[in-house]
matplotlib code that plots the C-alpha trace (Angstrom):
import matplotlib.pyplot as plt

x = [21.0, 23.1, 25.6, 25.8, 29.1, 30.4, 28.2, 28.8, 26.5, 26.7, 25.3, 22.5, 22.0, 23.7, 25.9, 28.4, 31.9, 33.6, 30.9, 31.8, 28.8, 30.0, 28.5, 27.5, 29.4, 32.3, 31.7, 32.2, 31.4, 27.7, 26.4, 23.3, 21.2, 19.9, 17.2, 15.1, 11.3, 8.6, 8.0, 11.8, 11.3, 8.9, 11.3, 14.8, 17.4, 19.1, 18.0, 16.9, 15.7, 13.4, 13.2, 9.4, 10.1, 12.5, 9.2, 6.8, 9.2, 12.3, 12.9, 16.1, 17.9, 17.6, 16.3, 14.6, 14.1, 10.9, 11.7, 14.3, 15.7, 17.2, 21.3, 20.5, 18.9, 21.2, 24.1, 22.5, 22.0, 24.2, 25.4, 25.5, 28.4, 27.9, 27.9, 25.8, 23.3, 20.5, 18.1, 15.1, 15.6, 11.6, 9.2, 5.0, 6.2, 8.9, 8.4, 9.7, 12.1, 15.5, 14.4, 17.6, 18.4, 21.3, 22.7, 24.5, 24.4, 26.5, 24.5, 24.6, 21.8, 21.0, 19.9, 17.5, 16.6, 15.8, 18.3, 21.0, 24.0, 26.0, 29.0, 30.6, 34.3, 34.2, 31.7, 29.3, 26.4, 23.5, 23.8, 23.7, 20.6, 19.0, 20.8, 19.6, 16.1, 16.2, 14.2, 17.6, 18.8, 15.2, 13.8, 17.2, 16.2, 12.5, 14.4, 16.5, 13.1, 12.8, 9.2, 5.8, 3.2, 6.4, 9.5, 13.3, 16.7, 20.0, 22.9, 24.5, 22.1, 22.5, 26.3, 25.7, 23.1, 24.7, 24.8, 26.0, 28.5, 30.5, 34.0, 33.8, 32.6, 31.9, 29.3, 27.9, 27.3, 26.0, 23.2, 22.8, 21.9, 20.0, 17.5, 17.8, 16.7, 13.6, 13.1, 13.3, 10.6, 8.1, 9.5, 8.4, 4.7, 3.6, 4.5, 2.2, -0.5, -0.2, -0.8, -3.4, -5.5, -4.9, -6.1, -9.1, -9.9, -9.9, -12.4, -14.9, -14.6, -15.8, -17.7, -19.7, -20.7, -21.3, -18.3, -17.4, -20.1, -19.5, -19.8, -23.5, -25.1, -24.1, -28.4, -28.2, -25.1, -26.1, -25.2, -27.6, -26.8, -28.0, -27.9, -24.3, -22.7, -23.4, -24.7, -25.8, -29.5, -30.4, -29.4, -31.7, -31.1, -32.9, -32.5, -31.1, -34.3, -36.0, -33.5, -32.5, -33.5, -31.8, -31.5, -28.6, -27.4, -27.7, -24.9, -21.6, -18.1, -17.4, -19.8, -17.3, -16.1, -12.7, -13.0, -16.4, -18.6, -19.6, -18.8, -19.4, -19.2, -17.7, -16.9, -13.5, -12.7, -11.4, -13.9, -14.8, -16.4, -19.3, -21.5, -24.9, -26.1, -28.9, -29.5, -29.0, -28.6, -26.7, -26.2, -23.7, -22.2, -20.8, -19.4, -22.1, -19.3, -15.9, -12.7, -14.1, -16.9, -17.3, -14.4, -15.3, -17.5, -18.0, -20.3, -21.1, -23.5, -24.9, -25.6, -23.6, -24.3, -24.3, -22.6, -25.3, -23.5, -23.4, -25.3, -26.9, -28.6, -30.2, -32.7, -32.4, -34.9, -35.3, -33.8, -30.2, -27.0, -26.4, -22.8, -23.1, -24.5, -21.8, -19.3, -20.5, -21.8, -18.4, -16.6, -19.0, -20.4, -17.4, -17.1, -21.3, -20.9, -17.9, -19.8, -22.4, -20.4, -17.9, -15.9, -12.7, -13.9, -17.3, -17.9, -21.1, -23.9, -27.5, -29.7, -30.9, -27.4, -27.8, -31.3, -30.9, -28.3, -28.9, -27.6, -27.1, -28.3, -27.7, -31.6, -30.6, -29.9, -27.9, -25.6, -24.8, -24.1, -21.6, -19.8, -19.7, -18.4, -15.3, -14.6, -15.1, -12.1, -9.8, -10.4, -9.7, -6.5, -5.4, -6.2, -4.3, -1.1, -1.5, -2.0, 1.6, 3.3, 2.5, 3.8, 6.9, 7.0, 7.1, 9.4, 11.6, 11.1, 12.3, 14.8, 16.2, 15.8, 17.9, 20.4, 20.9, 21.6, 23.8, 21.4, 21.8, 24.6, 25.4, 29.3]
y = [-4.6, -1.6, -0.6, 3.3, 4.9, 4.4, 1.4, -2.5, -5.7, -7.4, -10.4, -8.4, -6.1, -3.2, -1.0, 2.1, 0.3, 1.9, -0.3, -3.8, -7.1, -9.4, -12.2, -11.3, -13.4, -11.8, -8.6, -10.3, -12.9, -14.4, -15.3, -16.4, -14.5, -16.9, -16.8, -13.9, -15.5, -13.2, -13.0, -12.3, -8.8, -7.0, -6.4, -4.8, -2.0, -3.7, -3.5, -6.2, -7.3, -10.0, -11.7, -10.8, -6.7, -6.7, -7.1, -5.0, -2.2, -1.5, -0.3, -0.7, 1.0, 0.7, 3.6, 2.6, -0.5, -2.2, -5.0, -4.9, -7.6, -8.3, -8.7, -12.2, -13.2, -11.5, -13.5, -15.9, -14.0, -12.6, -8.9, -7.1, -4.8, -1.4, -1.6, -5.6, -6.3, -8.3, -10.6, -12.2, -15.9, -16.5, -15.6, -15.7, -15.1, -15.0, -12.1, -10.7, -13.4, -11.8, -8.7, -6.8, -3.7, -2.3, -1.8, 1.6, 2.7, 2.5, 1.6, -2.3, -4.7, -8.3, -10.1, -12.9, -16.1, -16.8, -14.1, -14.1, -12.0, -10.1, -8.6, -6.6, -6.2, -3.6, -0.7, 1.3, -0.5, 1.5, 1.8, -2.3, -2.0, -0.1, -2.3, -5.8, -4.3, -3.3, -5.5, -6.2, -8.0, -8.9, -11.1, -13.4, -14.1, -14.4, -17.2, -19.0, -18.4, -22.3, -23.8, -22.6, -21.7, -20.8, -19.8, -19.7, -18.5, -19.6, -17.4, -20.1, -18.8, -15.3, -15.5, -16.3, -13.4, -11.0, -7.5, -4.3, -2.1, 1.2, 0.9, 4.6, 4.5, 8.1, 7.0, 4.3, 7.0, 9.8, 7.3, 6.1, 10.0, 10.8, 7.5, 8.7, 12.5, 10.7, 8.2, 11.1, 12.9, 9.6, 9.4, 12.9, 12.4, 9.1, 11.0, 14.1, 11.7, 9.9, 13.6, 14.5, 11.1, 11.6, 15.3, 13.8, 10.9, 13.9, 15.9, 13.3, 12.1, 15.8, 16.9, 13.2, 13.4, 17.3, 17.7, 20.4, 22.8, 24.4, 28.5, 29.0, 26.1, 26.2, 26.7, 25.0, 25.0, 22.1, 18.3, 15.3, 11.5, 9.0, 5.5, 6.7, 8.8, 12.3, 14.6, 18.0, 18.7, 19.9, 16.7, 13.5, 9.8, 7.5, 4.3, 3.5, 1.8, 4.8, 6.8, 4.5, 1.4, -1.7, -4.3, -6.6, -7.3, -10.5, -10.6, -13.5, -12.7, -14.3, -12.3, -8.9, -8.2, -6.6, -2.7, -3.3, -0.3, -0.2, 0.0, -3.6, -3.7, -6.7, -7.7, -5.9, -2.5, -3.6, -2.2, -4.2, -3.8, -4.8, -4.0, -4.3, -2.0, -3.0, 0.6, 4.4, 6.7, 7.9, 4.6, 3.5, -0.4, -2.3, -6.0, -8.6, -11.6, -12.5, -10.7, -7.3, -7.6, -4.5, -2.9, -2.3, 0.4, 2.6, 5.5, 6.0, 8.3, 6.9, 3.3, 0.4, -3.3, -5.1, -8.9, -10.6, -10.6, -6.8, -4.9, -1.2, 1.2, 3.8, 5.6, 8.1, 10.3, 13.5, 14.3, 12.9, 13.6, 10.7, 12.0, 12.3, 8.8, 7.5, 9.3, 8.2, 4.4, 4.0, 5.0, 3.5, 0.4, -2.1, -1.1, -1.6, -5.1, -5.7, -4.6, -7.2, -10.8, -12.6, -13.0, -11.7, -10.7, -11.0, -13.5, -11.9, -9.4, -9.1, -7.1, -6.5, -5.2, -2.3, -1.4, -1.3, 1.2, 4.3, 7.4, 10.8, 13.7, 17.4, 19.2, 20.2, 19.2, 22.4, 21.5, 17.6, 18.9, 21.4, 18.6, 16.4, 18.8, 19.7, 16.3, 15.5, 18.2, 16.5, 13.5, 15.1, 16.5, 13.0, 12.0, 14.4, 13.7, 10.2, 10.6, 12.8, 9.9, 7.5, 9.2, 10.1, 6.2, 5.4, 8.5, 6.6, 3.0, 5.0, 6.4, 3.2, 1.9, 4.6, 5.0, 1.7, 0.4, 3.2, 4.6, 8.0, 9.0, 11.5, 11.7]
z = [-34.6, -34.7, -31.5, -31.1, -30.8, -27.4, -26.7, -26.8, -27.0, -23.8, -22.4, -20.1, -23.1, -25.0, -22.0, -22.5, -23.8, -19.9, -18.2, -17.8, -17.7, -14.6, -12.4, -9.0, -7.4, -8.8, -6.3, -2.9, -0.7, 0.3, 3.9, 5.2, 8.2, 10.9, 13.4, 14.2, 14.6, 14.6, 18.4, 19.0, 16.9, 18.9, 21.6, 22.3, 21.9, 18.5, 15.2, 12.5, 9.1, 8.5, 5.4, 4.8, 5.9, 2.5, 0.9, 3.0, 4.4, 2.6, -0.8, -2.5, 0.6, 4.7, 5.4, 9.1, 10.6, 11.5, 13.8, 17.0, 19.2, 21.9, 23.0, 23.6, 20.3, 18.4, 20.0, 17.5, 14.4, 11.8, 12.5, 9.4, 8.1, 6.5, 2.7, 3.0, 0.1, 1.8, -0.1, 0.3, 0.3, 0.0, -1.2, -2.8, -6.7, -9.0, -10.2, -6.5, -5.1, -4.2, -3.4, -2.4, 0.4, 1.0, 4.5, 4.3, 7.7, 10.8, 13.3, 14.7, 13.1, 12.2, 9.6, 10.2, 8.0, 4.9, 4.0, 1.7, 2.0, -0.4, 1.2, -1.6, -1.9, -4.4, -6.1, -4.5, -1.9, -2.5, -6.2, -5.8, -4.2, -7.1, -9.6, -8.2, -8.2, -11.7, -14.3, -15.7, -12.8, -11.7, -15.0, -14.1, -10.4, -12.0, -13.9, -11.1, -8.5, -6.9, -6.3, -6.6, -3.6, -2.2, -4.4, -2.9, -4.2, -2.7, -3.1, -5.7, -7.8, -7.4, -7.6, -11.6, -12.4, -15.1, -14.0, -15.8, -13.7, -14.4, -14.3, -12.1, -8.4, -9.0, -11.7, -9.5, -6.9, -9.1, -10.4, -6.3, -5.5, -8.8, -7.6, -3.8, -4.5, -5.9, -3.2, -0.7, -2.8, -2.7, 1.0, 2.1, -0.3, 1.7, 5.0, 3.7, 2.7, 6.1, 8.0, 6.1, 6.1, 9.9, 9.6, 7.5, 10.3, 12.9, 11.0, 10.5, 14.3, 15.0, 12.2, 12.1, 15.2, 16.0, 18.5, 16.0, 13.6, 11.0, 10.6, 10.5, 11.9, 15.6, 16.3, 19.8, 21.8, 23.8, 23.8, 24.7, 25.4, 22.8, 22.0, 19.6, 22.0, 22.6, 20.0, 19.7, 21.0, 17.7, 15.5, 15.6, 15.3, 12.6, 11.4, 8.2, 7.0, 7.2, 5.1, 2.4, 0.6, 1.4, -1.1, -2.7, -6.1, -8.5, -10.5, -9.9, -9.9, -13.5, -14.6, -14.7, -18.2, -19.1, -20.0, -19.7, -19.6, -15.9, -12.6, -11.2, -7.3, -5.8, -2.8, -2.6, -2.8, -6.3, -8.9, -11.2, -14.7, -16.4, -20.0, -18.1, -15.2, -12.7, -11.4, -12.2, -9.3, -5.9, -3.9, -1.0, -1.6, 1.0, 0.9, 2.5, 3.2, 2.5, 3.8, 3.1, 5.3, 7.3, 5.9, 1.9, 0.9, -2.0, -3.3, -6.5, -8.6, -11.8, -14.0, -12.0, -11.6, -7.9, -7.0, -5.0, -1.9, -1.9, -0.3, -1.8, 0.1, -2.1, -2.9, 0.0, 2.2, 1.4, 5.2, 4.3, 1.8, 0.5, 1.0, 4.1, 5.0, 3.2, 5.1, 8.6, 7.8, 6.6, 9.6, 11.9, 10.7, 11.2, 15.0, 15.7, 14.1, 16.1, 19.1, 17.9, 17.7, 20.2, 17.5, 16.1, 13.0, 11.2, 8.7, 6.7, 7.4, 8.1, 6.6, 10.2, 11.1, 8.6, 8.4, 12.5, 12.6, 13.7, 12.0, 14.1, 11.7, 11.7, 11.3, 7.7, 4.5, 4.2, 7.0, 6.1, 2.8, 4.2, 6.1, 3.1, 1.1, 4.0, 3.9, 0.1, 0.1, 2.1, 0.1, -3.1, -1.7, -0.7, -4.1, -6.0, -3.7, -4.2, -7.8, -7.6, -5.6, -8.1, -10.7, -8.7, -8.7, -12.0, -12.9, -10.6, -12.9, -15.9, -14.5, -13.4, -16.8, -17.9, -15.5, -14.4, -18.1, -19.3, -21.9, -19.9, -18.6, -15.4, -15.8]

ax = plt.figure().add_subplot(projection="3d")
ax.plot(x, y, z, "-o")
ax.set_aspect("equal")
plt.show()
């Protein structure tokens, strides 16, 4: 294959002829964290990074910690040094192990076990923690990943992996802001999402319940006790048997087909597809068993097919939006099954428990239609920021593809 001008065949790939392919081991020195169990993080004045919060917290840089401990425990941990590259030592797949952060800031913090250590003598930290995320560096610790239901890489092995780095710190940095500005753009997305599904929760807690009406429908101004809480003296409370049909679905799991040509509801919030259908309509899904139970619902209008341990209410009264009876059984179901069990969690449900559940409803259509359509809003807006962020996201993969390989250059 041809080299472009300026460019040079490497052994992790074609790079610009001022970049250079090296080992990692060949940028510093490696440690190992120690210590740090779970219960020893949820308490204290000092910082700390567990092995498994690489996975579930931070992203290519320490930006905030999760976990802090106290002065005694981390007389026997391992204090991190500004400018550390911190892997994880273990991991679930391959495809993840040796996840790396970079510790860029200045404040004191430990590293706990199962982590390995980079401490860089040269080049720019946070660009490294870009770098050793990128699937150029990635598909190599894929390759050295140890073991199976749980994989492990030791810092022997990392200290081999080939990595492409500019000869010019200033470069390094340039490409280390370029990825940040979009980091803080993802950053400053979730936190929007976050305050507006909190705005959302908020809305339904008062709209569900008639704390708050809408313009136009405030007919009686006062409030009665019922069996779920207090409600306006205008709404009513029905059970769900007498608003919607109850019924559950005979289709298997292996039964799902790939780009298949319906919605198949499982018991997950996963949607699943299928080139059958078992019913044409409005209808509310919710999962009968399994890890879902009480906590995975979904509405749908039009031809879809049903697991067997799913349940679908349907064909509703003429008195409720199905919109709305989505909205509330959804927020309200999981805590009256709770209430219904000694139990931690629930293992399956009863017909009994749904068709027995009663439902506060606003006098008219007109009005449960207006609050489904407030909160249909919010959802949409939520959607469309989410739909942003993950776009931002993978703007941010090619841009590491780019950057961190030399195919574009900043400087």
């Amino acid at each position: 294959m041809e080299v472009r001008p300026g460019y040079k065949q490497t052994e992790v790939g074609v790079i610009p002829e001022d970049w250079d392919a090296l080992p990692m081991g060949s940028l510093g020195t490696f440690s190992k964290g120690q210590g740090i169990r779970k219960d020893e993080a949820t308490s204290g004045e000092i910082h700390c990074v567990r092995y498994g919060e690489i996975y579930t917290h931070h992203n290519d840089v320490i930006r905030s910690f999760n976990s802090r401990i106290s002065a005694e425990v981390a007389k026997s941990s391992k204090r991190l040094k500004k400018g550390d590259l911190l892997f994880a030592g273990s991991g679930e797949t391959k495809e993840e192990i040796g996840k790396c952060v970079a510790f860029v800031g200045d404040e004191e913090a430990y590293a706990g076990g199962d982590i390995v250590i980079l401490t860089p003598n040269k080049g720019h930290s946070k660009f490294f923690g870009y770098l050793f995320n990128a699937p150029i560096v990635a598909r190599q610790k894929a390759s050295k990943g140890q073991g199976d239901a749980v994989v492990h890489i030791s810092s022997s092995a990392l200290l081999s992996i080939a990595i492409p780095l500019p000869r010019n710190e200033a470069e390094q940095e340039s490409i280390a802001e370029a990825l940040g500005d979009v980091d803080a753009l993802i950053g400053a997305l979730d936190r929007l999402i976050a305050k507006k599904r909190d705005l959302k929760q908020a809305a339904m807690q008062q709209l569900l319940t008639g704390k708050k009406r809408l313009p136009g429908f405030e007919f009686k101004p006062g409030y009665k006790q019922t069996e779920v809480g207090v409600i306006p003296e205008d709404w009513n409370l029905e059970f769900i048997e007498e608003l919607a049909h109850i019924t559950t679905g005979s289709r298997n799991t292996q039964d799902r087909v790939d780009d298949g040509q319906y919605p198949f509801f499982v018991r997950s919030q996963t949607v699943e597809r299928i080139n059958s259908y078992s019913f044409d309509g409005e209808a509310v899904l919710t999962a009968g068993d399994g890890v879902g139970t009480g906590k995975v619902f979904h509405y749908i209008k039009g031809k879809f097919d049903v697991h067997q341990r799913v349940y679908r209410l349907s064909e509703f009264s003429e008195r409720i939006c199905g919109y709305f009876f989505f909205l509330y059984f959804s927020s309200h179901f999981y805590g009256r099954i709770m209430q219904r069990t000694a139990k931690s969690s629930v293992d399956s449900v009863r017909r009994e428990m749904i068709a027995r559940m009663l439902i506060p409803l606003p006098p008219t259509r007109a009005e449960q239609e207006a609050i489904a359509a407030v909160l249909s809003d919010m959802d949409a807006e939520i959607d469309a920021l989410e739909v942003r962020r993950d776009k931002t996201k993978l703007l941010k993969q090619g841009m590491m593809q780019e950057l961190l390989t030399g195919k574009t250059r900043l400087i």
